[in-house]
C-alpha positions as CSV (number, residue, x, y, z in Angstrom):
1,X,-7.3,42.2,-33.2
2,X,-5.0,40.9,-31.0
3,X,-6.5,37.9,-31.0
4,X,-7.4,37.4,-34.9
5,X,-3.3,39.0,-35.9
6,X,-1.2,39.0,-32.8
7,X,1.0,36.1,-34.1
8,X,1.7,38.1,-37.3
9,X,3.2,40.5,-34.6
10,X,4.2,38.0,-31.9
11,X,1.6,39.2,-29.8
12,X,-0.9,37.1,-27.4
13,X,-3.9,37.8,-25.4
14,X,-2.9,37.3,-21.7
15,X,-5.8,39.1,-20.0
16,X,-8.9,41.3,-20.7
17,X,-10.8,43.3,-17.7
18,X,-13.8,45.4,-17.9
19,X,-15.9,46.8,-14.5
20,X,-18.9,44.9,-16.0
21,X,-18.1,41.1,-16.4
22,X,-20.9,40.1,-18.2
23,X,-20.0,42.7,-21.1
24,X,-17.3,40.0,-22.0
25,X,-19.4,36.7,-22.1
26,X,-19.2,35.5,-26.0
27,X,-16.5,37.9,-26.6
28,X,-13.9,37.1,-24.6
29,X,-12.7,33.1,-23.8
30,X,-13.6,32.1,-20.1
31,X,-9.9,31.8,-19.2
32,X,-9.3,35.4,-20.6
33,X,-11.1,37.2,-18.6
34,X,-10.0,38.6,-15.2
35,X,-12.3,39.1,-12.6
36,X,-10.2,41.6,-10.5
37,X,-8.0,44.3,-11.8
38,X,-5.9,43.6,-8.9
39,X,-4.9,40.3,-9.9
40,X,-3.4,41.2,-13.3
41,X,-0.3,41.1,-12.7
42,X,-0.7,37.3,-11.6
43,X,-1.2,37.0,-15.1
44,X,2.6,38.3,-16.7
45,X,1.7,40.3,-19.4
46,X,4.4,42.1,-20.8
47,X,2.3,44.9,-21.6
48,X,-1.1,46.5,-20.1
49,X,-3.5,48.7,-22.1
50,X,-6.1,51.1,-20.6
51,X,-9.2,51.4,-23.0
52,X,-11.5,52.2,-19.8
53,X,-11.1,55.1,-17.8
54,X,-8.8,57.8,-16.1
55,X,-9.4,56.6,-13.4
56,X,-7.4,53.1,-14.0
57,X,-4.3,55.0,-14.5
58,X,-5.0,57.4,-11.2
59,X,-5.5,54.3,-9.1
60,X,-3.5,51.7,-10.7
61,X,-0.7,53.3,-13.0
62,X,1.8,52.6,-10.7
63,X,1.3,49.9,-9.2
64,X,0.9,48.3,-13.1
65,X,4.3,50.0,-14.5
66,X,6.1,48.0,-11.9
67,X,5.5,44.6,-13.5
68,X,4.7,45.8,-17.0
69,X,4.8,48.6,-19.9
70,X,1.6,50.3,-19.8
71,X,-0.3,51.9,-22.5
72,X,-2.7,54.7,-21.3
73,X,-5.3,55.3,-23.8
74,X,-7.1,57.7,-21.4
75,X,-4.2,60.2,-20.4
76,X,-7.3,62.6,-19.3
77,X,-6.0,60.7,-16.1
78,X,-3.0,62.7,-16.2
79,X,-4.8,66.2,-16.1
80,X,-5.2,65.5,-12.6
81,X,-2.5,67.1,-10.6
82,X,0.6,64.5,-9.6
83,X,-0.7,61.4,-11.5
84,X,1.7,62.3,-14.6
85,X,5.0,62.9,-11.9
86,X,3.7,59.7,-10.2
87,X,3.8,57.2,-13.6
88,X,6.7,58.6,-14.8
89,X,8.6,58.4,-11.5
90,X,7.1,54.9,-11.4
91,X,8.5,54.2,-15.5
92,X,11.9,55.3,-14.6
93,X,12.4,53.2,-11.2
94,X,11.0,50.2,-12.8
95,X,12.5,50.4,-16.4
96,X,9.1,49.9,-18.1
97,X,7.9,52.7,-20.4
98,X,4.7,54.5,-20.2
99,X,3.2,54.7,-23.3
100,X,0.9,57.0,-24.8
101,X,-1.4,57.0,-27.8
102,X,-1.5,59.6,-30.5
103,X,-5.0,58.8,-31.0
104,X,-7.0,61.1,-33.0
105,X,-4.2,64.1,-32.9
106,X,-3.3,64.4,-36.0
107,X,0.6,65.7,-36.1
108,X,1.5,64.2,-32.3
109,X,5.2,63.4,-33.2
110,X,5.4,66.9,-34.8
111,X,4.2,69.0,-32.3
112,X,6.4,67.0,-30.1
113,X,9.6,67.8,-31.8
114,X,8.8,71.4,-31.4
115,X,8.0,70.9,-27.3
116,X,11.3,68.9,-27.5
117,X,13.5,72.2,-29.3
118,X,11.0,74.7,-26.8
119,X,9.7,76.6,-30.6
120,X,6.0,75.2,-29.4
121,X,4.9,78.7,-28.6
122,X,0.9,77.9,-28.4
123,X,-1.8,75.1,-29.0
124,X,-5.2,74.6,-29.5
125,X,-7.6,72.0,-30.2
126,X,-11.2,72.1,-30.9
127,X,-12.9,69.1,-30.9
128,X,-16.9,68.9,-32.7
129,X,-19.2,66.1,-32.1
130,X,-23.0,65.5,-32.2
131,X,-24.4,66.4,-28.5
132,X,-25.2,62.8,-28.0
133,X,-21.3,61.6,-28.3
134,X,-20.3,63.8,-25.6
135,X,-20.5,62.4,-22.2
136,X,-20.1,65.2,-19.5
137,X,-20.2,65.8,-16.0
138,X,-21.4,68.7,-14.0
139,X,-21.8,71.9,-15.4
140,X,-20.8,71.1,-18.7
141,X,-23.5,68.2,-19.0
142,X,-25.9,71.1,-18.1
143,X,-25.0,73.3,-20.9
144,X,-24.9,70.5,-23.7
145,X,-28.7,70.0,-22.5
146,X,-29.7,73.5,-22.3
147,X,-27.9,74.3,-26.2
148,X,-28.9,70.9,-27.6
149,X,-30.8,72.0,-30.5
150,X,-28.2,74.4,-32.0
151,X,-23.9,74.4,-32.4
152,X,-22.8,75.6,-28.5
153,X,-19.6,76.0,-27.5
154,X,-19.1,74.3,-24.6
155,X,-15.6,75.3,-23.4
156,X,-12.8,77.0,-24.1
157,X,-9.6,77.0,-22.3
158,X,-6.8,75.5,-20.5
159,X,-7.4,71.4,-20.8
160,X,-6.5,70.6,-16.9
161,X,-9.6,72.6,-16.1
162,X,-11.5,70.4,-18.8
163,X,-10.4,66.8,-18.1
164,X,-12.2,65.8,-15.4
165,X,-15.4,67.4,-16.5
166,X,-15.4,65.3,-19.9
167,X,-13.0,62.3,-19.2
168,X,-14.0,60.1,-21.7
169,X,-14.4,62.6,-25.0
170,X,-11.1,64.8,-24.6
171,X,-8.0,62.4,-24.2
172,X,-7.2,63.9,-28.0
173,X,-6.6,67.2,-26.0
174,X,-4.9,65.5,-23.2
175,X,-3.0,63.6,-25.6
176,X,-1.6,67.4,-26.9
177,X,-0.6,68.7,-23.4
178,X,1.6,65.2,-23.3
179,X,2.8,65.9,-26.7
180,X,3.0,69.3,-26.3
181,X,4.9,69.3,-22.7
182,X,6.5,72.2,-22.8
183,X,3.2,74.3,-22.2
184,X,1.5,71.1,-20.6
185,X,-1.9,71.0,-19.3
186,X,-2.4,74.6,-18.2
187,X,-1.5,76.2,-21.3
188,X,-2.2,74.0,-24.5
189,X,-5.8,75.0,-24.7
190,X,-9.0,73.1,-25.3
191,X,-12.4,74.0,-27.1
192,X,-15.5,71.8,-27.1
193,X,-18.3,72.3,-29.4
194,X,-21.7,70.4,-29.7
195,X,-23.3,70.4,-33.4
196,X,-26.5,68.9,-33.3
197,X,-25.9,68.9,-37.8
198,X,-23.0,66.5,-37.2
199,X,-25.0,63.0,-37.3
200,X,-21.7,61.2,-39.0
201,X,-18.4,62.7,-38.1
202,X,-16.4,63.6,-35.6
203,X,-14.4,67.4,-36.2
204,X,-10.9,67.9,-34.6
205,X,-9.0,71.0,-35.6
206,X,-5.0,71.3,-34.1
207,X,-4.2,75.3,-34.4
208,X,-0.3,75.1,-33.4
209,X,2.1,78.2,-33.3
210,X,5.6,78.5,-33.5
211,X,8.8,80.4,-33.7
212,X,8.6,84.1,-35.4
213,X,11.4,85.0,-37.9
214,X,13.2,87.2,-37.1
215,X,14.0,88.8,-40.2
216,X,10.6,89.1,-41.7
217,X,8.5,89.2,-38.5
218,X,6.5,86.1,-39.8
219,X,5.4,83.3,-37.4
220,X,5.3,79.7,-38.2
221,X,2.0,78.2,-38.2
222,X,-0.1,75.2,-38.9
223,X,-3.8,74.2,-39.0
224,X,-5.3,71.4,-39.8
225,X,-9.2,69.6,-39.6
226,X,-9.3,65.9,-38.8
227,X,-12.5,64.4,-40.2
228,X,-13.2,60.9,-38.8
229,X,-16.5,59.0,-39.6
230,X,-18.5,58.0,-36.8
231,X,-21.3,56.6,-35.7
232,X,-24.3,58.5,-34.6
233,X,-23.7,59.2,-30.8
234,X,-20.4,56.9,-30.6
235,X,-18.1,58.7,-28.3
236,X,-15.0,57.1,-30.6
237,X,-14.6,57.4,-34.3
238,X,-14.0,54.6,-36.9
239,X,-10.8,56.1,-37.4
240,X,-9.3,56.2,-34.1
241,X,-9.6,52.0,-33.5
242,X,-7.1,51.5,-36.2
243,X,-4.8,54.3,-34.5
244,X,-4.7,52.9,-31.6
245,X,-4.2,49.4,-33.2
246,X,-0.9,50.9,-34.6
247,X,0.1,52.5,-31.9
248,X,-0.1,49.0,-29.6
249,X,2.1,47.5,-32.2
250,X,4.7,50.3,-31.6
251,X,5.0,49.2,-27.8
252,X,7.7,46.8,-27.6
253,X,9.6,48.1,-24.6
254,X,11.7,51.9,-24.8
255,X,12.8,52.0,-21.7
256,X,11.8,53.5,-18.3
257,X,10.5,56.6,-19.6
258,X,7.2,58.4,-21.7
259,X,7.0,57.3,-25.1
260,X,4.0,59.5,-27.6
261,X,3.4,56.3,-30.3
C-alpha cells in the first residue's frame, strides 16, 4: 500500500524486515529490505510499524522510539509486565509517540473517552474464530486440540493472563486494556472461543459498562458483534488490513506520548 499510494499521502517505503528473508524476494525491492532489525535505524525512517510479533516491541520498543514514532500493531507485547511503563517512558524522553492500532475493536476511541472521564466501569471481549486461525501456546493449544470438533471456550478472564499464551490472535483484546486504561490488563477481560461452524468469519463481541444513574438505578451499556470476513484458517480478517491501513495514515507525529488511532 505504501508503496502503490504513499505519495497520495507523502508517504515512502524506507525499510521492510521480516525474521525470514526469503519471504520478501519478489515482494519487496532488493534495496528495501533490511537484513538486521538492528540496523533500522541506519535507515531514518520517520516512522516504524510492528506487523510481526510481541516480541519486537519487548526487545526493541525502546530502543526504536528513540529515533522514530513507532506503531505497534501487536500491543499483546504490552501484557507483559513493564514493557508498557518502558515505551512510554521511552515516547516521552524522546518526543516520538507510541502509536497504537484500533484494529478490529470496534468503538476504540469510545471506550477511551470513558477510561479518560473514569465512567469505564467494566469490559469484555469475546473473540470467535475457526480452530485452525487460532495459534496458541501451552495449555491453551492443548484444549483447542482436545475440543476441535465442537464450539469450546477456551478462556475466560483477565487478558494479561491471556497474552502470552495467544500472542498473535488477541492484540484486539490487548488493544481494549490500552484503550480501556483505566482497568488495564488485569481487569478488562478476555474470552476466546473456537467454532469449528465458522469456516468464513471472524466474531468479536465488545460488552462495555458504564456509569449507573442515579436517579433511576439504570446502567449505561453497550454491546456490539463485529463480523469480519475471513479466510479459512487466516489468523487476520479482510477487514482488519484496511484498519490498520487507516490507522498508519493517522501517524504523523503527536508528540511523546500514547496515541489509540
Amino acid at each position: 500500500m505504501i508503496e502503490d499510494e504513499g505519495h497520495q499521502h507523502g508517504l515512502e517505503l524506507a525499510f521492510v524486515w521480516n525474521r525470514s528473508r526469503e519471504k520478501m524476494d519478489g515482494k519487496v525491492r532488493r534495496e528495501l529490505q533490511l537484513e538486521f532489525l538492528s540496523e533500522s535505524m541506519q535507515r531514518s525512517a520517520d516512522l516504524i510499524v510492528e506487523v510481526a510479533h510481541p516480541q519486537i516491541a519487548q526487545e526493541y520498543g525502546e530502543e526504536i522510539l528513540k529515533h522514530a514514532d513507532f506503531m505497534v500493531g501487536s500491543p499483546t507485547a504490552f501484557g507483559e509486565q513493564g514493557v508498557d511503563a518502558k515505551c512510554r517512558e521511552a515516547a516521552r524522553r524522546y518526543g516520538h509517540t507510541l502509536y497504537v492500532p484500533s484494529g478490529a475493536l470496534w468503538g476504540a476511541e469510545d471506550i477511551q473517552k470513558m477510561a479518560d472521564r473514569g465512567t469505564l466501569k467494566a469490559l469484555k471481549v469475546t473473540m470467535t474464530k475457526h480452530p485452525d486461525s487460532f495459534k496458541l501456546e501451552g495449555s491453551l493449544q492443548e484444549q483447542k486440540e482436545s475440543g476441535s470438533s465442537q464450539r469450546t471456550v477456551l478462556y475466560e478472564g483477565p487478558v494479561r493472563q491471556l497474552c502470552p499464551l495467544a500472542p498473535n490472535n488477541v492484540n484486539t483484546m490487548a488493544a481494549a486494556a490500552m484503550a480501556g486504561h483505566n482497568l488495564g490488563f488485569d481487569q478488562v477481560q478476555g474470552c476466546l472461543v473456537a467454532d469449528p461452524s465458522l469456516l468464513d468469519w471472524h466474531v468479536v463481541d465488545i460488552e462495555v459498562d458504564g456509569p449507573v444513574d442515579e436517579s433511576s438505578g439504570h446502567q449505561f451499556t453497550v454491546k456490539s458483534t463485529r463480523r469480519n470476513p475471513s479466510s479459512w484458517g487466516a489468523v487476520t480478517g479482510a477487514a482488519t488490513y484496511a484498519s490498520f491501513w487507516s490507522s498508519v495514515l493517522k501517524c504523523k507525529g503527536h508528540g511523546g506520548k500514547l496515541v489509540l488511532c
